[in-house]
N, C-alpha and C positions, 0 to 999 in steps of 0.2 A: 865693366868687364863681366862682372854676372851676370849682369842680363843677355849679355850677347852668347855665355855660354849657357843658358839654359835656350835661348831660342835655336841654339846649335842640336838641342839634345833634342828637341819638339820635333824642329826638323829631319831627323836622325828617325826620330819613332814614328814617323809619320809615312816615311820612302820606308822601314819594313814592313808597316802593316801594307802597303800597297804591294811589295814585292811579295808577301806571304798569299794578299788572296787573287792577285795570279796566277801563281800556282799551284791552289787548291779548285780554284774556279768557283769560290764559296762567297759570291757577289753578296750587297743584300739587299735585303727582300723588296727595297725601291725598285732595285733594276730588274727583281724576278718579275712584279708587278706591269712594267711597262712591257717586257717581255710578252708576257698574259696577253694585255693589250691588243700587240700586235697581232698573235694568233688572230683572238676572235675576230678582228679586223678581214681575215683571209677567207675566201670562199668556203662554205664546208661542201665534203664531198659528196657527189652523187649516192643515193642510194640506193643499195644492191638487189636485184630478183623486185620482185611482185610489188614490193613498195614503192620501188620509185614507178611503178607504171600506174598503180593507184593513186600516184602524191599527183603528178603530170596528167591523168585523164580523169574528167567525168565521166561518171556510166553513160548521161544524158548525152552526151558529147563522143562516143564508140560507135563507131559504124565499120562493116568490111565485108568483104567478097570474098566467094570462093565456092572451090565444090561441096555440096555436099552428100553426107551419108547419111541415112537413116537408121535410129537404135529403137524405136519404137514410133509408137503414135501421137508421140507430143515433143521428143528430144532429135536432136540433128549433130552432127560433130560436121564442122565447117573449118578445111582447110584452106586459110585465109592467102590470097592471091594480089591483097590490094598492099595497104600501108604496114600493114603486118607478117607482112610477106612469109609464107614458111609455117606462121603459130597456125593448132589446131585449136578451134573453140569450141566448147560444150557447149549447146546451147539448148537452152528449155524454152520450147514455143513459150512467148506469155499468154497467157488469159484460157489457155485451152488444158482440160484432161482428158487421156485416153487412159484405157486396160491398160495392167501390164504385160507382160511378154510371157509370163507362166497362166494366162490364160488363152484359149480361141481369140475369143474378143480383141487379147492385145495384137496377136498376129494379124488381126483384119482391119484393124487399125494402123499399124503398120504398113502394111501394101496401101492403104490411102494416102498416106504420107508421103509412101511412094510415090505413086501416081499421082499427087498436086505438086512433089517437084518434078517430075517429068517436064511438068509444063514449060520448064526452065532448063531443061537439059541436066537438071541436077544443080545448076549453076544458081546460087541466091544471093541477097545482098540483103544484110542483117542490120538492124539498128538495136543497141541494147539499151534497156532500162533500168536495170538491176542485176542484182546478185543470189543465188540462192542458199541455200545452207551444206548444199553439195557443192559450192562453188562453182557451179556453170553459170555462164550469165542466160539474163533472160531475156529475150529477144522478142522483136517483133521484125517478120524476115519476108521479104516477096520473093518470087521465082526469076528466074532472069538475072541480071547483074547492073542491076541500079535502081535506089533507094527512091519508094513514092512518097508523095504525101500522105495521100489519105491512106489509113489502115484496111479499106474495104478491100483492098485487090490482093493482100497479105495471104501468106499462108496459115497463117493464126484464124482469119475470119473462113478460109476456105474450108479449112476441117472440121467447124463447127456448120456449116453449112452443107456438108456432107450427110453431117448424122453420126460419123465416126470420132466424132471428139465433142468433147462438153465445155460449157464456158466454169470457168476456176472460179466463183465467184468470190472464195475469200481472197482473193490476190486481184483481182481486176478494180484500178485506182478510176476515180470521179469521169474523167476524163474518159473513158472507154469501154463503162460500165453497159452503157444503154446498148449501143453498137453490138457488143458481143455478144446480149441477151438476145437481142432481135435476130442475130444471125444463128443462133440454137432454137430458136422459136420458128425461124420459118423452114427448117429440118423436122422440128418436132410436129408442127403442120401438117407439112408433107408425107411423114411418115419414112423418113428416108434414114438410110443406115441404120444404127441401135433403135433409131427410136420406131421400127418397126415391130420390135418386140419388148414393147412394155413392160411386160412382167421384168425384162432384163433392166432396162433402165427402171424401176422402182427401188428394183435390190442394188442395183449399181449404185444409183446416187442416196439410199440410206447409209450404204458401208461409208460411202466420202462425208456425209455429213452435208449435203447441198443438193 
C-alpha cells in the first residue's frame, strides 16, 4: 500500500511539473538546443545593397553595355543597358592617365575621349578588372556594343595612341604591361598629342612619378 501511494505522489509531481512548463513555455535547454539546430539548418538570408553583388560576381567575371558620358580624359560614367539594366558605372579607363579637368590639357584630353567614343555612337561595352579606392570600377571598354578579345581595338589603347593619355604604369598587371607601353611609344614616336610638347610631358610625368 506504500508503495503504490508514493508512486501515486511521483506521478502527481511529475503531470505539474509538465502542466507548469506549458505554461510558462520555460522548456529546457535540450529542446532549446534542437531548436538552434533547426534554425541553422534553414537558408540564411540574401544579402542587402553592395554586398550581395560583390558575394555573387567576380570583377574578372562584370561585363555591360551602355551609353556613355564622358568626365574627363581617362573616366566614363556608363549607363548600363545590358544585365544591369538602369545601374550607372563609374568607370576608370584601366591602364591609361590623362590631365585633370582644372587644367587646358585635361580639357583636350577630354574632347579625345570624346572623339574615340564617337567611333561607337557613344555606345561601349566594358569588361572590368578591378576596383578603385574611389569605388569606380576599372575597366577595359571598346566603342560599339560588344566585348573583343584582344585589348588592341579598346578605348584604353586608343587614347594612349593618340598622345592624349599616358600608360598608368604603377597599375598596369603582367599581362598588359608591354601592349600598353608600345601603344605610348608609337604616340611618343610620332610626336602626336602631348607628346608634341616635351617640355609638357617631362613636368607632366615627374608630378605622377612615371
Amino acid at each position: 500500500m506504500r508503495k503504490n501511494r508514493f508512486k501515486k505522489y511521483e506521478l502527481g509531481a511529475v503531470l505539474c511539473a509538465v502542466a507548469l512548463l506549458s505554461s510558462t513555455g520555460n522548456w529546457p535547454s535540450v529542446a532549446r538546443a534542437q531548436t538552434q539546430s533547426d534554425d541553422a539548418a534553414q537558408p540564411a538570408p540574401a544579402i542587402a545593397g553592395r554586398q550581395a553583388t560583390d558575394a555573387a560576381t567576380d570583377h574578372e567575371q562584370i561585363s555591360f553595355m551602355g551609353r556613355a558620358h564622358v568626365i574627363d580624359g581617362d573616366t566614363i560614367h556608363v549607363w548600363d543597358k545590358g544585365r544591369y539594366g538602369g545601374k550607372k558605372w563609374k568607370v576608370r579607363i584601366y591602364g591609361v592617365d590623362a590631365p585633370e579637368m582644372d587644367t587646358r590639357a585635361g580639357v583636350v584630353a577630354k574632347k579625345q575621349m570624346a572623339a574615340v567614343l564617337s567611333k561607337g555612337n557613344f555606345w561601349v561595352a566594358c569588361r572590368v578588372r578591378t576596383r578603385d579606392v574611389y569605388e569606380r570600377v576599372v575597366a577595359v571598354c571598346y566603342p560599339g556594343q560588344r566585348l573583343l578579345a584582344a585589348e588592341e581595338a579598346s578605348i584604353n589603347i586608343a587614347m594612349l595612341r593618340s598622345g592624349y593619355g599616358f600608360a598608368y604604369r604603377h597599375f598596369l598587371t603582367p599581362d598588359s604591361y608591354r601592349e600598353y607601353l608600345a601603344a605610348e611609344k608609337a604616340a611618343h614616336d610620332a610626336g602626336l598629342g602631348f607628346w608634341a610638347d616635351k617640355n609638357f610631358v617631362r613636368k607632366y610625368r615627374a608630378k605622377k612619378h612615371f
